[in-house]
C-alpha positions as CSV (number, residue, x, y, z in Angstrom):
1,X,70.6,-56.5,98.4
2,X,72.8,-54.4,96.9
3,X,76.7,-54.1,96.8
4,X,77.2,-50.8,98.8
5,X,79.0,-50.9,101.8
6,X,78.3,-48.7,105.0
7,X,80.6,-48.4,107.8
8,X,79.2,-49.0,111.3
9,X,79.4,-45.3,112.7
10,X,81.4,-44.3,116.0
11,X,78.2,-43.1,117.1
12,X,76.4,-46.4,117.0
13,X,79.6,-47.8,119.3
14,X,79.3,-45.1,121.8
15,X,75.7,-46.1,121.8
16,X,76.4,-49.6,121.9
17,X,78.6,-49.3,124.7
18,X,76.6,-46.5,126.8
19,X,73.3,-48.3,126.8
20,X,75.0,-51.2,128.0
21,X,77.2,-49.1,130.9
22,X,73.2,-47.2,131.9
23,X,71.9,-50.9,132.2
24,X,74.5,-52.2,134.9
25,X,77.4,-53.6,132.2
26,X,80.9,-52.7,132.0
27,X,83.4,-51.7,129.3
28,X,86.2,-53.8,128.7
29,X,90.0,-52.7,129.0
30,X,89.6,-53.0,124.8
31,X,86.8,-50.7,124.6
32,X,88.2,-48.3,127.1
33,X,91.1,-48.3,125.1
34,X,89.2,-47.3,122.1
35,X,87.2,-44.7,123.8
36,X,90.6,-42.8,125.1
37,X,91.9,-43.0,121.6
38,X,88.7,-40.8,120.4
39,X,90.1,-37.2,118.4
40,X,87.3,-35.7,116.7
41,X,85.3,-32.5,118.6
42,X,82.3,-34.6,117.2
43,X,83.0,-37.9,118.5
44,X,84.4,-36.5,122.2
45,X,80.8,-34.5,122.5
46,X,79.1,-37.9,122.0
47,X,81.3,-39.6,124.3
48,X,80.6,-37.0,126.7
49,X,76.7,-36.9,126.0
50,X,76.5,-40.9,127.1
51,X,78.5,-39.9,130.1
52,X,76.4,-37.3,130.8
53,X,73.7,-40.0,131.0
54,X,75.7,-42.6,133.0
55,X,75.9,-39.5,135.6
56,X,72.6,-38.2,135.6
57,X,71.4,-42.3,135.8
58,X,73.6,-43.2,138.4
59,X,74.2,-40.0,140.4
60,X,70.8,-37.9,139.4
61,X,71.4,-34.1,140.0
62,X,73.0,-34.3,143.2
63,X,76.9,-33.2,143.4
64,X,79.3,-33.8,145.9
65,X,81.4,-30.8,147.2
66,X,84.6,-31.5,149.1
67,X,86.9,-29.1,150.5
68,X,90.9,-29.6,152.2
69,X,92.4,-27.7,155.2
70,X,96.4,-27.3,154.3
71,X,97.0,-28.9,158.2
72,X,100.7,-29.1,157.4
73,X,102.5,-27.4,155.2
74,X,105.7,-27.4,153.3
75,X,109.0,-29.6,153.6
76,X,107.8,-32.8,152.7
77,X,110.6,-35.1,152.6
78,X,109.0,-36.8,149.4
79,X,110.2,-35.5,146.1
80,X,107.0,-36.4,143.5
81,X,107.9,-33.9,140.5
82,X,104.9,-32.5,140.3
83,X,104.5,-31.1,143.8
84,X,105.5,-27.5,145.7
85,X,105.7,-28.6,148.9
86,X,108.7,-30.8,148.5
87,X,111.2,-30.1,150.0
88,X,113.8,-31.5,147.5
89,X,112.7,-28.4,145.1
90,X,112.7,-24.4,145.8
91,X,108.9,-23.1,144.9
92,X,108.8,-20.6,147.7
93,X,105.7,-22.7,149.0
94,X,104.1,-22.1,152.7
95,X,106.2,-24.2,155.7
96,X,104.2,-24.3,159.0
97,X,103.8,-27.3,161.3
98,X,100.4,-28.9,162.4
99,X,97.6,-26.7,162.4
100,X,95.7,-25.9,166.0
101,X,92.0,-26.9,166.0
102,X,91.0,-22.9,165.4
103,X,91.4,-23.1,161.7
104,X,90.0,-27.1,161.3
105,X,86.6,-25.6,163.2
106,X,87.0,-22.6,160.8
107,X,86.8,-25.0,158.1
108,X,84.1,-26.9,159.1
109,X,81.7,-23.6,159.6
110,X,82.6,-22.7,156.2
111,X,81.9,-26.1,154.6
112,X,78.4,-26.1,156.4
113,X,77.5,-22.8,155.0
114,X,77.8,-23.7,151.8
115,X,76.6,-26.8,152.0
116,X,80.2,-28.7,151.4
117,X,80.1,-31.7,152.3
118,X,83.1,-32.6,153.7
119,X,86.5,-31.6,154.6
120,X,89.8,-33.0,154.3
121,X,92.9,-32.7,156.6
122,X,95.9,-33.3,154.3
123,X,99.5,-32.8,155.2
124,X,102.9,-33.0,153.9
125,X,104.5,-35.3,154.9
126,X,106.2,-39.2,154.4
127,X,103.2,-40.7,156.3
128,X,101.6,-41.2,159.5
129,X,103.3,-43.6,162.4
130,X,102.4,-44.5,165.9
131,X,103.2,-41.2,168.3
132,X,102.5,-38.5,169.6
133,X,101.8,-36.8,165.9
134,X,99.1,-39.8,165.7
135,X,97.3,-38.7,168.8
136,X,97.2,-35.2,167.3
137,X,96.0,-35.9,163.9
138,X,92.8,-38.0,166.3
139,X,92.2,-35.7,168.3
140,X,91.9,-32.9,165.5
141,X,89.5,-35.5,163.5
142,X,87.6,-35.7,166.9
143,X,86.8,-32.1,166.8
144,X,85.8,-32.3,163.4
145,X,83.7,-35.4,163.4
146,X,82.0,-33.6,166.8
147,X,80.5,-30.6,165.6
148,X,78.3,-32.8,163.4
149,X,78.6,-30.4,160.4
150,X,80.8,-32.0,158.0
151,X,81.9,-35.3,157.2
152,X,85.6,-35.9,158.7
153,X,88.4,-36.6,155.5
154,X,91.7,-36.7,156.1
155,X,95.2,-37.1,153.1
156,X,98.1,-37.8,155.5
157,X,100.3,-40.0,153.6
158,X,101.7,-43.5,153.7
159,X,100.2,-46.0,156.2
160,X,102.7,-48.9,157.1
161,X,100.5,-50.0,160.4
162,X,97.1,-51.8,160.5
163,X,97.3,-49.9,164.1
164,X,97.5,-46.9,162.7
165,X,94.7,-47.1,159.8
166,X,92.3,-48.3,163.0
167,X,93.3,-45.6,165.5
168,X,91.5,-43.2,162.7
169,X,88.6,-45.3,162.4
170,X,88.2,-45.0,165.4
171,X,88.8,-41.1,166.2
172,X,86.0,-40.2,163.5
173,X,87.6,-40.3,160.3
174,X,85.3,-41.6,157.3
175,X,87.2,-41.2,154.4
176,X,91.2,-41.3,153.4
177,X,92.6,-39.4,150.2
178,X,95.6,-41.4,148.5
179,X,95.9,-40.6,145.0
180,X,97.6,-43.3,142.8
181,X,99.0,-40.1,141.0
182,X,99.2,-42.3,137.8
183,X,99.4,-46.0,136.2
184,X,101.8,-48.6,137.8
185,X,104.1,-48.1,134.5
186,X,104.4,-43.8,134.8
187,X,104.7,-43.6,138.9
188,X,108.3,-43.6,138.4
189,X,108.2,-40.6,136.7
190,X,106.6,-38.7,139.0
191,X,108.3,-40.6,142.5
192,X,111.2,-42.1,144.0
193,X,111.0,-41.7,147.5
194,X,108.0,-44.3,147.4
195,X,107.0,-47.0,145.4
196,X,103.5,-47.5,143.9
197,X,102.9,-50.5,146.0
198,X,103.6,-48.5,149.2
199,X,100.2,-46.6,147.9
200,X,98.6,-50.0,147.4
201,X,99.6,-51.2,151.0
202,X,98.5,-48.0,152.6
203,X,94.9,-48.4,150.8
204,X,94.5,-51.7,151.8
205,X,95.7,-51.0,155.9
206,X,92.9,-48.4,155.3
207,X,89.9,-50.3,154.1
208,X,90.2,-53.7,156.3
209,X,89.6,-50.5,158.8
210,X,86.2,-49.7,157.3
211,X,87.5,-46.2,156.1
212,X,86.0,-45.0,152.3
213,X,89.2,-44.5,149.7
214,X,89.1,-41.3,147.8
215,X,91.8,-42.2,145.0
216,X,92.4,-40.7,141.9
217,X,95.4,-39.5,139.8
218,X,96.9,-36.0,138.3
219,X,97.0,-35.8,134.4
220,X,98.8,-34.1,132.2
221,X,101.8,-35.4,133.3
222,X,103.4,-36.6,130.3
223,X,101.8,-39.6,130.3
224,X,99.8,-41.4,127.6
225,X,96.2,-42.3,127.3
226,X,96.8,-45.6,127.9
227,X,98.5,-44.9,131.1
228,X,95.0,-42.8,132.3
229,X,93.0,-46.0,131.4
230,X,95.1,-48.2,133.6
231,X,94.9,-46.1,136.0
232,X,91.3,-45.7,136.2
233,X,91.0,-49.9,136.0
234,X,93.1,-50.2,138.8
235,X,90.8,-47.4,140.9
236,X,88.1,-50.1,140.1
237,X,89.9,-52.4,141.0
238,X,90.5,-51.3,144.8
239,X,87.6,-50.2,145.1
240,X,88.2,-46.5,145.1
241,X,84.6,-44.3,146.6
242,X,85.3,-40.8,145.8
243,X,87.8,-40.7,142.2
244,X,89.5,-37.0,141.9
245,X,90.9,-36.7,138.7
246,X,93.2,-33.8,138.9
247,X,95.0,-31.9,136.2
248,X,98.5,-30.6,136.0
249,X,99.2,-27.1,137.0
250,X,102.9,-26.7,136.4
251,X,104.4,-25.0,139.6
252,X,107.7,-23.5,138.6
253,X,110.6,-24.5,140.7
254,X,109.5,-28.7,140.5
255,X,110.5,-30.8,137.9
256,X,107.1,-30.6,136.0
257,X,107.3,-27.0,135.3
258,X,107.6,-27.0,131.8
259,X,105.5,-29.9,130.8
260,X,102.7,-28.7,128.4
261,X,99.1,-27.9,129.3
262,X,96.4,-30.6,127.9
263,X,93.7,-29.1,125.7
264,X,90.8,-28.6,127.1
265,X,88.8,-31.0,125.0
266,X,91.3,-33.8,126.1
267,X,90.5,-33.4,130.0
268,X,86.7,-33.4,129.4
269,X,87.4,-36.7,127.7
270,X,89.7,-38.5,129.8
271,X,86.8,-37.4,132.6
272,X,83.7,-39.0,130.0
273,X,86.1,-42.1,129.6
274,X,86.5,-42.4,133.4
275,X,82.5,-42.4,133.6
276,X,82.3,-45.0,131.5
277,X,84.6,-47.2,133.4
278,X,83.5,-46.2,136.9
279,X,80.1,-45.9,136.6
280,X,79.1,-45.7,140.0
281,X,81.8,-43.9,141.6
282,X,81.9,-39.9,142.6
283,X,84.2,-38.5,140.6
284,X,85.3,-35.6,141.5
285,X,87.3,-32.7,139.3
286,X,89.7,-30.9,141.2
287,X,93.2,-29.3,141.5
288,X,94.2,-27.6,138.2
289,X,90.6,-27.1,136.9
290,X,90.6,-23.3,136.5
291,X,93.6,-22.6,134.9
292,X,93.1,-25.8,132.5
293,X,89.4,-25.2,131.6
294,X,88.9,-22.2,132.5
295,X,85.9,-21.2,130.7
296,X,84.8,-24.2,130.0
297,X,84.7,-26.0,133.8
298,X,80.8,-26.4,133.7
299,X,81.6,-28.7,131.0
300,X,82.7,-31.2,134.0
301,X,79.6,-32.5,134.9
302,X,78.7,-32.8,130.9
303,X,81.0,-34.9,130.7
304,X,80.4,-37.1,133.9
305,X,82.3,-35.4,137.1
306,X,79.5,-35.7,140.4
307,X,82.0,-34.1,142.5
308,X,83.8,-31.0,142.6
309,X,86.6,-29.6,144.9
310,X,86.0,-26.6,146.2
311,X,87.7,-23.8,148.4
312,X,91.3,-23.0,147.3
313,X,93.7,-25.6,146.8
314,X,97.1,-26.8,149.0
315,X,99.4,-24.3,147.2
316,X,97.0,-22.7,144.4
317,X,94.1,-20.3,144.2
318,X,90.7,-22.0,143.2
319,X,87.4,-19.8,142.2
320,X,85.3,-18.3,145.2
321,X,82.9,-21.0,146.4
322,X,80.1,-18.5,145.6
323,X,80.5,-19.1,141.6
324,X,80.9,-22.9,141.9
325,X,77.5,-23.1,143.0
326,X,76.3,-20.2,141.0
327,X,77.4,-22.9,138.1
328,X,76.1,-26.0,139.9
329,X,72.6,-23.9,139.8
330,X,72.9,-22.7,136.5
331,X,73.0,-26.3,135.6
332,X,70.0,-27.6,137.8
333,X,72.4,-29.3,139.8
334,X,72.3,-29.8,143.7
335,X,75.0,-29.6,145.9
336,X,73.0,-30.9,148.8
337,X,74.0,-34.1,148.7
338,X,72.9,-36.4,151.9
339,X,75.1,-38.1,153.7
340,X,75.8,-42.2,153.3
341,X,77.5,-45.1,153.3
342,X,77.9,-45.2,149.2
343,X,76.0,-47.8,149.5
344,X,74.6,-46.8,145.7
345,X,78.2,-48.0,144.4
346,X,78.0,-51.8,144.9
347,X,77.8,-53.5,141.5
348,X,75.2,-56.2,141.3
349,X,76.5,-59.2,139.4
350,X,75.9,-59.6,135.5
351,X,77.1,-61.1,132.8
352,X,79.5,-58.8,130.5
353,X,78.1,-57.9,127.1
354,X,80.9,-58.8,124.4
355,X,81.9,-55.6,121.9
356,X,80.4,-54.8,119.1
357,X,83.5,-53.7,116.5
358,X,83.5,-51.6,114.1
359,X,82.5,-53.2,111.0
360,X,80.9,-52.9,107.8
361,X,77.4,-53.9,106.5
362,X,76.2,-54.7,103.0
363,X,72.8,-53.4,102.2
């Protein structure tokens, strides 16, 4: 034995802690922490290179393509800083009402074509109550959920009624999108009109409905790392299916316009870091991808996305469909992915491994 010192490498952690993540452990809010505080290119590709692994182990090649119809557009009475369609700021953004079924039967004939597989009604608005507007939004899930060629999604907004979350259910719908946006400690920054609990309620309304929660958040906010990694524990914690992680494109006219692009590197591993922490769930990379990653958007799935939003966005332009899948095939990845329950996500029970810290070892 000699006196020389060696310090435990950040590779062996990420090791450590991906082996343990591929067979059925979790990282702690500690470790997370520590994986969201990685700077070097070197030590981000190995993050991303486990998450690679947790994906491909978890998910196998297959990649979930979703798509959104814009059935309401404009004049939202909510004022979250980071959206054009609020009508507390001048973006110049579409106004129309509640789309006819035309354009939702469009959408689904274009989904089925290129094998997307599903698509989401989302509309600007407060929320959904009881009314007339509630028979509407059913009857246009209906017609979606009866052509058989798409599964039926819908983002429309606060829920305050159990009545409401089941009168969905029970017109077709599958699965709800309510973003969290951010942690509990940032929402305020990006909302007033709401509260972060109101988001919490409306989630909860919606799964003791048996409806699947696609949840996720926006970076590149202003926030910190340590706001990303509370808000990806508290998407495990409720449960979240489908996880879009979303980054910031800076629409001028809202009060986010200036706030500065992340670099590239930093999205990929804020998306490896979610992997790690959500093993099991789809998530899925979409608003703000090509104009923050431009060339580099393959290097999504690299890093651990199984889910991609396709089609253009509610106010923004995305890439044609026909070079996402280019990509996905470039990549041996298959968008055909079969329709289920996510019955793959429940987590059997096991014992947590305890971290292994950095350290040094005499030799």
């Amino acid at each position: 034995m000699t006196g020389l010192m060696i310090d435990v490498s950040t590779h062996e952690q990420l090791s450590f802690l991906g082996k343990r993540v591929l067979a059925g452990g979790q990282v702690s809010r500690e470790e997370a922490s520590w994986l969201f505080s990685l700077e070097s290119t070197a030590d981000i590709f190995d993050l991303m290179s486990w998450a690679n692994r947790i994906r491909e182990h978890y998910k196998g090649n297959k990649i979930h393509l979703c798509s959104i119809v814009n059935a309401k557009a404009g004049a939202c009475s909510e004022n979250c800083s980071f959206c054009a369609q609020s009508s507390a700021y001048q973006t110049g953004s579409p106004r129309y009402g509640f789309v006819d079924p035309e354009p939702v039967l469009e959408a689904a004939n274009e989904a089925n074509l290129h094998q997307v597989t599903a698509v989401g009604l989302v509309a600007a608005w407060k929320g959904l109550k009881e009314g007339p507007m509630l028979d509407e939004v059913c009857d246009r899930i209906s017609e979606l959920a009866s052509t058989g060629k798409t599964r039926p999604d819908a983002s429309l907004g606060i829920i305050k009624s159990q009545k409401v979350a089941d009168r969905l259910k029970e017109a077709g719908l599958e699965c709800y999108g309510h973003n969290l946006e951010s942690s509990r400690a940032f929402f305020p920054k990006t909302c007033s009109t709401h509260t972060f609990d109101d988001r919490l309620e409306t989630i909860g309304y919606l799964k003791k409905a048996g409806i699947k929660i696609c949840s996720g958040g926006i970076i590149g906010m202003g926030e910190t790392r340590e706001d990303r990694c509370d808000l990806a524990y508290t998407l495990k914690e409720i449960g979240a299916n489908v996880v879009p992680i979303n980054i910031l494109n800076p629409i001028k006219g809202t009060p986010f316009e200036n706030v500065p692009p992340l670099p590239p590197m930093e999205v990929l591993k804020t998306i490896a870091c979610f992997r790690f922490i959500l093993p099991r769930q789809e998530i899925m990379i979409a608003g703000g991808r090509t104009i923050n990653l431009r060339d580099m958007q393959s290097m999504v799935f690299t890093a651990g996305a199984s889910a991609l939003m396709v089609g253009n966005y509610l106010t923004t332009l995305n890439q044609p469909v026909e070079k996402d899948l280019q990509m996905l095939k470039d990549l041996g990845l298959d968008p055909n992915w079969d329709s289920h329950d996510f019955a793959d996500q429940e987590e059997p029970v096991s014992q947590p491994i305890s971290f292994r810290p950095r350290q040094v070892v005499a030799v």
